[in-house]
C-alpha positions in Angstrom: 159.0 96.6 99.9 158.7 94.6 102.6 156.5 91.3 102.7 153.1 92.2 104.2 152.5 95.3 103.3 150.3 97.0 100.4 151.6 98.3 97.1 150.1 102.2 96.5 148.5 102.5 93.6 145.9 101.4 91.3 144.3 97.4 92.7 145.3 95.2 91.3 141.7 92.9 90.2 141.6 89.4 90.3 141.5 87.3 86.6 140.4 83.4 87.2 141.8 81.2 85.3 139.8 79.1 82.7 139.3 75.9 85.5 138.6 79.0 88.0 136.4 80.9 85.5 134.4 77.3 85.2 134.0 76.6 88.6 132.9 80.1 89.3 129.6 79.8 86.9 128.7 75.9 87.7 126.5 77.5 90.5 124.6 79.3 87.9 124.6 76.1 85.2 123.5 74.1 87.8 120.2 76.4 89.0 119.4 77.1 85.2 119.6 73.2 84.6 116.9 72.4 87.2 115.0 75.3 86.4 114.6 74.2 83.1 113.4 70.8 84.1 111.4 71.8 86.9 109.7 74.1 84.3 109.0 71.2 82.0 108.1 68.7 84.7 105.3 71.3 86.0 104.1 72.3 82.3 103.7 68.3 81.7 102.0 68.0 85.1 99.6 71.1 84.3 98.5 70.1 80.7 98.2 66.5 82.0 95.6 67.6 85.3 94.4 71.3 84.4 93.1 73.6 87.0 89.4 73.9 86.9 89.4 71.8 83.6 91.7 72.5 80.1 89.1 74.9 79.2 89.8 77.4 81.2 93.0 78.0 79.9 92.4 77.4 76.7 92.5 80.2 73.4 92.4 80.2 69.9 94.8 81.8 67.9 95.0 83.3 64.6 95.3 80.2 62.7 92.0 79.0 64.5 93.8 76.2 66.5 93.8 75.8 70.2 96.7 76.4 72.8 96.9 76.6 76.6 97.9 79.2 79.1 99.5 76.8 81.2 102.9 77.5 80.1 102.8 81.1 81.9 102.1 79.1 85.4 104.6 76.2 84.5 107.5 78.4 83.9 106.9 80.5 86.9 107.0 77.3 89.4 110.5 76.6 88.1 111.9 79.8 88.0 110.7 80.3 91.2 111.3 77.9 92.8 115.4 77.1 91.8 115.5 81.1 92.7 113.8 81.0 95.9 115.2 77.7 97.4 118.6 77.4 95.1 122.2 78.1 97.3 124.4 81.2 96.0 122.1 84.2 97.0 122.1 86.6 99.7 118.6 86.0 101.4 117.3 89.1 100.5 117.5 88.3 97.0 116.2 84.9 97.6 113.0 86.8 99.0 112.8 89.2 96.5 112.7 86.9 93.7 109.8 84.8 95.2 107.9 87.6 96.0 108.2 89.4 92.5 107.5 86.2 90.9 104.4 85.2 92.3 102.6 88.4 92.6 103.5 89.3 89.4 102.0 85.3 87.9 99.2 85.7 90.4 98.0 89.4 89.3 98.4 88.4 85.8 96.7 84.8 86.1 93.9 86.6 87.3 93.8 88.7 84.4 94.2 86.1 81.8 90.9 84.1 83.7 89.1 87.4 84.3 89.7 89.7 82.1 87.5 90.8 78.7 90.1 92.5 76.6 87.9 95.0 76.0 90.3 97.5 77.5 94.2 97.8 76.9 97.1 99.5 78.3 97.3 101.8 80.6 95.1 104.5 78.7 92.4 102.2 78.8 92.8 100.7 82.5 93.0 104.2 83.9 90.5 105.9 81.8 87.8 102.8 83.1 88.9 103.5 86.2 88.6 107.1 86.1 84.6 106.5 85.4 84.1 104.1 88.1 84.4 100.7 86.1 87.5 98.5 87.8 88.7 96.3 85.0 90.6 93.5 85.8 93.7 95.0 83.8 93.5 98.2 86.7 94.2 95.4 90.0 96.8 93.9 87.6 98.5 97.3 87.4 97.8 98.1 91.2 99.0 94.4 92.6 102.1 94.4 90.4 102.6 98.0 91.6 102.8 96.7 95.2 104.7 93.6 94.0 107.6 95.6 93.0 107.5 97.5 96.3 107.7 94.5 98.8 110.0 93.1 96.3 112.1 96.1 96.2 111.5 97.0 100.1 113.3 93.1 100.3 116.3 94.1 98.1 117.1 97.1 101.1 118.6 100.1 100.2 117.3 104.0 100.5 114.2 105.1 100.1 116.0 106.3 96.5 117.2 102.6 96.0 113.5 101.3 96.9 111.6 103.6 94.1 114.3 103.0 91.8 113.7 98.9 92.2 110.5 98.8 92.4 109.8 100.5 89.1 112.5 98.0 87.7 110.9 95.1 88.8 106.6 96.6 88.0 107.9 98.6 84.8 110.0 95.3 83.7 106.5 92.9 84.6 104.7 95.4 82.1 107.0 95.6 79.3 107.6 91.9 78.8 103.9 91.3 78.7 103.6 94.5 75.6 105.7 92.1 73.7 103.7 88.6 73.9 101.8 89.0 70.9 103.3 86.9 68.9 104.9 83.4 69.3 108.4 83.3 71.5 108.4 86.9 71.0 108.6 87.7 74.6 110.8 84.9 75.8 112.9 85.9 73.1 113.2 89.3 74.7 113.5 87.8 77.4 117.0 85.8 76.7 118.4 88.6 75.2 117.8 90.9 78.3 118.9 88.3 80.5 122.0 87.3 78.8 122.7 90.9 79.3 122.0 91.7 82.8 124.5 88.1 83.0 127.1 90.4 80.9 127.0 93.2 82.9 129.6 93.8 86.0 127.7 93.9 89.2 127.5 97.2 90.8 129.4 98.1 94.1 127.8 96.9 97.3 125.9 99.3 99.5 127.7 98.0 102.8 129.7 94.8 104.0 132.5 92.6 102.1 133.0 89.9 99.9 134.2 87.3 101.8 135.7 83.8 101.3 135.2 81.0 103.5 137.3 80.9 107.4 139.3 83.6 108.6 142.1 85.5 106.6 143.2 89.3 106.2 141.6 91.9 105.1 142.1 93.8 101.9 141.0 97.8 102.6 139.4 99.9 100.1 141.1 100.0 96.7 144.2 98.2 98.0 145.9 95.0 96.7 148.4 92.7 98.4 152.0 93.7 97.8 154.6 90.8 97.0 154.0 87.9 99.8 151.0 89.1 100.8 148.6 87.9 99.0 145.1 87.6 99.9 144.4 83.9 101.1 141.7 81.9 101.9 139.8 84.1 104.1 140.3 87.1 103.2 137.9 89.8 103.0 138.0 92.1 99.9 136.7 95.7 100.5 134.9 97.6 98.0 136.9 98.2 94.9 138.4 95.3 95.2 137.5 92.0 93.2 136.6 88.5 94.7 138.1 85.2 94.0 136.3 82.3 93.1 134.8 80.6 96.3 133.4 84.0 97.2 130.7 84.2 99.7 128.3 87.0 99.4 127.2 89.0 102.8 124.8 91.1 103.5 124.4 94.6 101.3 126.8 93.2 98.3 125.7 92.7 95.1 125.1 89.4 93.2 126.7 89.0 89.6 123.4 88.9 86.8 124.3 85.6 85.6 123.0 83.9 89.0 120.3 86.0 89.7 118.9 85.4 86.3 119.8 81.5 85.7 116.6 80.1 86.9 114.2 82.6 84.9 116.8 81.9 81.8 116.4 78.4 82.4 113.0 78.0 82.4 112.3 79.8 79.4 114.4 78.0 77.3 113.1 74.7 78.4 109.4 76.6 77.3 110.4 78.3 74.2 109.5 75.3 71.9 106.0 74.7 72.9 105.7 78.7 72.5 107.7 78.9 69.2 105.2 75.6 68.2 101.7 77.5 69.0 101.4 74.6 71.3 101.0 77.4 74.3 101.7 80.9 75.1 103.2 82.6 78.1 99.8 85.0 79.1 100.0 87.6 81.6 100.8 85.2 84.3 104.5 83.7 82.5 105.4 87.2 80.9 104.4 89.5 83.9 106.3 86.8 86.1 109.2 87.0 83.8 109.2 90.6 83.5 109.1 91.1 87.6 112.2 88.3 88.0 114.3 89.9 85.3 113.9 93.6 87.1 114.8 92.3 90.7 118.2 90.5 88.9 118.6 94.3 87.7 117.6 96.0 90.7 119.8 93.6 92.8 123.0 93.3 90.6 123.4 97.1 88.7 124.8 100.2 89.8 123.0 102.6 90.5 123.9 104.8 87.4 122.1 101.6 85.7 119.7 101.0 87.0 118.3 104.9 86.4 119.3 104.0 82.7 117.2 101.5 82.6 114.3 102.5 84.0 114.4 105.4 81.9 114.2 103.1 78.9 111.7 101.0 80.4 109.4 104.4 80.8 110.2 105.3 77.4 109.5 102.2 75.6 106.0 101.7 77.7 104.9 105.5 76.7 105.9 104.5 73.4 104.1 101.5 73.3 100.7 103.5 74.2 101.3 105.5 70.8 103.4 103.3 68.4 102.5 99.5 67.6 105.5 97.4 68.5 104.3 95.1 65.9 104.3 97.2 63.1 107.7 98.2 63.8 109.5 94.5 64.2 107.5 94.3 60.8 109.0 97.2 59.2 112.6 96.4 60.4 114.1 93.3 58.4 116.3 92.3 61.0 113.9 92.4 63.5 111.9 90.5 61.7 114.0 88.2 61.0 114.7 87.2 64.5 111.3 87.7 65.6 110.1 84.6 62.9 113.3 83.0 63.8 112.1 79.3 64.9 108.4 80.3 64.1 106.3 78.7 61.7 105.2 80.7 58.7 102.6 83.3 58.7 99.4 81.8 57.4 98.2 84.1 54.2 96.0 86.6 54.5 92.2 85.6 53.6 90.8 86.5 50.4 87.7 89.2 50.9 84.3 87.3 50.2 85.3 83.6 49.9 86.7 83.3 53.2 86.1 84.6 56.8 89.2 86.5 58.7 90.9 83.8 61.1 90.2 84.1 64.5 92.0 87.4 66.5 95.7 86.3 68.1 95.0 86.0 71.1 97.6 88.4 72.5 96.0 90.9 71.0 92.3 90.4 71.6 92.6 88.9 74.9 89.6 86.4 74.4 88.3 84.4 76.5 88.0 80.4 76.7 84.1 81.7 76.5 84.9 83.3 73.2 87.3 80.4 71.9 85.8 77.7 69.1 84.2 74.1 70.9 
């Protein structure tokens, strides 16, 4: 065959070395690094000079002692941030994170001041709302609802791609948030559904190339180089084809998971301690925030195929949730268990009836107030 020309047949992908295979995820290192201390810097600055005084976002939890809700706010301001202003996303994404982020921390901040507890889930929100009474849980639902769509409306895509995304990113807010009732429970989710979507292979871009930087030939559709024609520096790889390292993402391609979720990862790692410690929890600003940036890394970097997949679990686990304690079932399941007291400290005993009062309710559970906490 002669130099120059392609080789039929099945492409050929590209396999980076391990110096190649380094350099490609220092982008991501890097943005989880400063995440994680942006995170820590703005908890730090938080707890030093509260908002509105310490107790506003203060609770008590079910060993009587007293945490903050500040952690919530200080892990969105570094996720967002490193995602927002960090290089190695398209734009869009960029966007789409920010937006997601803060409406999601906003809507739920508001709930966490505002809110009574008195009604839960979306039986409750919906059936107040059905009577006339709009609880603070309903504009949650509604502004993380919108949220999603502006977020997902940012990512591009059909009107099919936009419904899809935007229940991905307000189904993935939700869920996260069923799950912070108890310590690191939901930041341990968390890691494990990121370190996934980081796993997964990015799905095919809905137009334009993979390129790599200056000016090169392009590979077509499915093709690879034949021998002396490889693709240099330059060259733009169609779809079906796999990028070097050095790869420069246009418009309409897909970014791998492990970027897109690097500063959220980040940031809850540098906040699991003081989580695990009952030092602070994440509220329904940090887990609604984290729920919305963990859907746009799905909505932005899956297939299509997916991303149905997954919003089909999300749907089924949230239904599920409305009938079945997900409590009682981490309880009943010794692994599950296991990793959900992993790092925690041990459950206080239960009280003895008539010689001592029940501790005060966990706070994830009985949404009190700082009204309602213990002077």
């Amino acid at each position: 065959m002669r130099p120059g020309t392609f080789r039929p047949g099945r492409p050929r992908r590209y396999r980076p070395g391990p110096v190649a295979a380094l350099a490609s995820r220092a982008p991501a290192l890097a943005a989880g690094t400063v995440a994680a201390c942006a995170a820590r810097v703005a908890y730090s600055a938080l707890t030093r000079r509260p908002p509105a005084g310490a107790g506003t976002w203060t609770r008590t939890n079910h060993r009587g002692e007293q945490l903050t809700l500040l952690e919530g706010p200080a892990l969105t301001v570094g996720s967002v941030a490193v995602s927002a202003l960090g290089p190695g996303l398209p734009p869009r994404v960029r966007a789409a994170l920010a937006v997601a982020g803060t409406g999601a921390a906003a809507f739920g901040g508001y709930d966490d001041l505002a809110g009574s507890g008195s009604r839960r889930g979306f039986r409750g929100h919906l059936g107040a709302l059905a009577k006339g009474e709009v609880t603070t849980g309903a504009v949650k639902l509604g502004g993380i609802g919108a949220t999603g769509l502006v977020s997902a409306a940012l990512l591009g895509g059909g009107p099919a791609d936009i419904a899809v995304n935007a229940g991905l990113v307000a189904g993935g807010a939700n869920l996260l948030n069923l799950f912070d009732l108890r310590p690191g429970r939901a930041l341990k989710v968390a890691l494990a559904s990121g370190m996934l979507l980081a796993a997964a292979r990015p799905g095919p871009g809905r137009r334009g190339t993979v390129t790599r930087p200056g000016a090169g030939p392009a590979i077509g559709p499915g093709r690879t180089a034949g021998p002396g024609a490889s693709a240099g520096p330059g060259a733009a790889v169609g779809p079906g084809a796999a990028a070097g390292p050095g790869a420069v993402l246009e418009p309409g391609s897909r970014p791998g998971g492990l970027l897109t979720v690097a500063a959220p990862l980040g940031a809850a790692i540098a906040l699991l301690p003081e989580d695990l410690g009952e030092r602070a929890m994440l509220g329904d600003a940090g887990a609604n925030a984290l729920g919305a940036l963990l859907g746009v890394a799905a909505a932005a970097s899956l297939s299509r195929p997916a991303r149905l997949a997954l919003l089909a679990a999300i749907t089924g686990l949230t239904a599920a949730s409305e009938v079945v304690s997900f409590t009682a079932v981490i309880e009943r399941t010794p692994a599950l268990r296991w990793l959900d007291m992993l790092g925690r400290r041990p459950v206080p005993a239960a009280p003895v009836p008539g010689r001592d009062d029940p501790p005060p309710a966990e706070p994830r559970e009985a949404g009190t107030t700082a009204a309602a906490a213990p002077s």
